[in-house]
N, C-alpha and C positions, 0 to 999 in steps of 0.2 A: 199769565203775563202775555203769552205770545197772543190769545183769546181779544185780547187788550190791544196790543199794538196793532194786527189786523184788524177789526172795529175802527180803530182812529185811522187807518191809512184808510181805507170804505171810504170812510166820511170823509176825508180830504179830499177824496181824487172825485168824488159823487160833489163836492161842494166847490172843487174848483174848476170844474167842468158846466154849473150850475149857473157860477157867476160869470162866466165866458160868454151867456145867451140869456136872452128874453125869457120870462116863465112864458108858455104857450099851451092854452089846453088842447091841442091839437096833437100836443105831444105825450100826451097823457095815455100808457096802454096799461090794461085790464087783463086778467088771467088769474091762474091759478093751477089746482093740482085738487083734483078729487078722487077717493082712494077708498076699495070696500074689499074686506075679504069674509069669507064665512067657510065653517066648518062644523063637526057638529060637535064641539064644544064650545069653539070659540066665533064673534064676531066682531069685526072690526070694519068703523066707515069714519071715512076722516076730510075734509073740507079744509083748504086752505086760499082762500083769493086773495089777489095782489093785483095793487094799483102801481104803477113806476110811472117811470118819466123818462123818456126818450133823450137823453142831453146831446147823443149827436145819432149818425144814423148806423152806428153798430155797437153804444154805450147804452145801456138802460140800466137803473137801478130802482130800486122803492121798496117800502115795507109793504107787509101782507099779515093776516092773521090764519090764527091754527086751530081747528077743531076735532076735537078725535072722543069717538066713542068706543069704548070698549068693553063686552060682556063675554066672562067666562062662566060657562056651565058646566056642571058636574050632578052628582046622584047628593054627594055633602052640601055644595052650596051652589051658589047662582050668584053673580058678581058682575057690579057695573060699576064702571069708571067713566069720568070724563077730565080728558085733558084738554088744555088750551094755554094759548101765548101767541108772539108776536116772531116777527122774521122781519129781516135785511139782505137785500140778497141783489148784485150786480151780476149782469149776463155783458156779456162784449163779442159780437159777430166776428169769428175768425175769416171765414169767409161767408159766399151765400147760404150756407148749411149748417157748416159747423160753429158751435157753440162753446165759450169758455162758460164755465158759471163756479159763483161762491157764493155762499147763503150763511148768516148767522141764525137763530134761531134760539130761544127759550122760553122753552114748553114746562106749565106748571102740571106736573103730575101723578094723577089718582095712583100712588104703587100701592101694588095686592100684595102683601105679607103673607105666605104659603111656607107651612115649616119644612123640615127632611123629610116629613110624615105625608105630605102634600095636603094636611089641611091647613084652612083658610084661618089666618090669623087680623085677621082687620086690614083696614086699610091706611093711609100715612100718604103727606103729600111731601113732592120733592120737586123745586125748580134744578133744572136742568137746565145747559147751554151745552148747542150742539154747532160745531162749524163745519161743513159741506162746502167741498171742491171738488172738481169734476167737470167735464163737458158733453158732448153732445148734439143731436142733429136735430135740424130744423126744417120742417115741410110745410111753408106756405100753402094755405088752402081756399086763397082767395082773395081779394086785393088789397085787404089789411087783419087778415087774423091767420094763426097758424098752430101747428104743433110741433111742440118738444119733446124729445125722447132724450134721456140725459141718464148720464151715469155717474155715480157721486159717492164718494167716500168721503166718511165723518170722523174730521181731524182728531175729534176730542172725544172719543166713544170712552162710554165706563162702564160698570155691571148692570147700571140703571135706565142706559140710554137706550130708549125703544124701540130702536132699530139697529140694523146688524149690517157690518161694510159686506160688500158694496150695494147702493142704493139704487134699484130704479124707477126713477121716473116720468110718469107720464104726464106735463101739460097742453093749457090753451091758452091762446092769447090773442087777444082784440085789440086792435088799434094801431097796429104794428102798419108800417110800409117798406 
């Protein structure tokens, strides 16, 4: 429910902020979060870009999409998953640096069934919704893109959710002034 009433409050304050001004593609910024780890069992690379819209000059909001690869390796089996979904996510400039943000997100996901025994029981998909708050600093790197370092804890974590609090990370973004 709560998952619920933040989603509708997003979209009120992203829609009456919207209707206050002109659409402008001018206002249109571009980014994202690109993410790879490896080891030598497991590898993980995950791609998330996001388009928003600038509704004033420290409000941005917009959806993005979510791609993640995941192979685990062992001597028993070899296992590839791919997850993917959509995100909603407002950023608001506290000041020139610092950053509030919230992101909803649900990711439909490849889960690996592994018994007590650690073998490989198949695989089974599960949509997941994860809610992300947190903020973070901002380093313009040029006279309309910059980088985010952001720290994020996920309101709604459960056994399944593929990430563990606290979050960090790392994007980019273009088109920003």
């Amino acid at each position: 429910m709560l998952k619920r009433l933040s989603f509708i409050g997003l979209m009120l304050i992203a829609s009456s902020a919207f209707s206050q001004s002109k659409f402008s593609f001018d206002r249109l910024v571009y980014g994202g979060n690109f993410g790879a780890g490896f080891s030598t069992y497991e590898t993980l690379v995950a791609v998330s870009p996001t388009v928003g819209y600038r509704f004033s000059e420290r409000f941005t909001a917009g959806p993005g999409g979510i791609y993640q690869y995941y192979r685990f390796h062992r001597e028993q089996f070899d296992i590839k998953s791919n997850n993917y979904g959509g995100k909603l996510f407002a950023s608001y400039l506290v000041t020139q640096n610092v950053l509030a943000y919230s992101e909803y997100e649900v990711l439909d996901l490849d889960f690996i069934n592994i018994d007590a025994f650690g073998m490989y029981k198949g695989n089974s998909r599960k949509t997941i919704g994860s809610w992300f708050v947190g903020g973070g600093y901002r380093q313009e790197i040029g006279p309309s893109s910059s980088i985010d370092l952001m720290l994020l804890f996920n309101l709604t974590e459960t056994p399944y959710t593929p990430y563990s609090n606290p979050i960090l990370r790392f994007g980019l973004g273009f088109g920003i002034r």
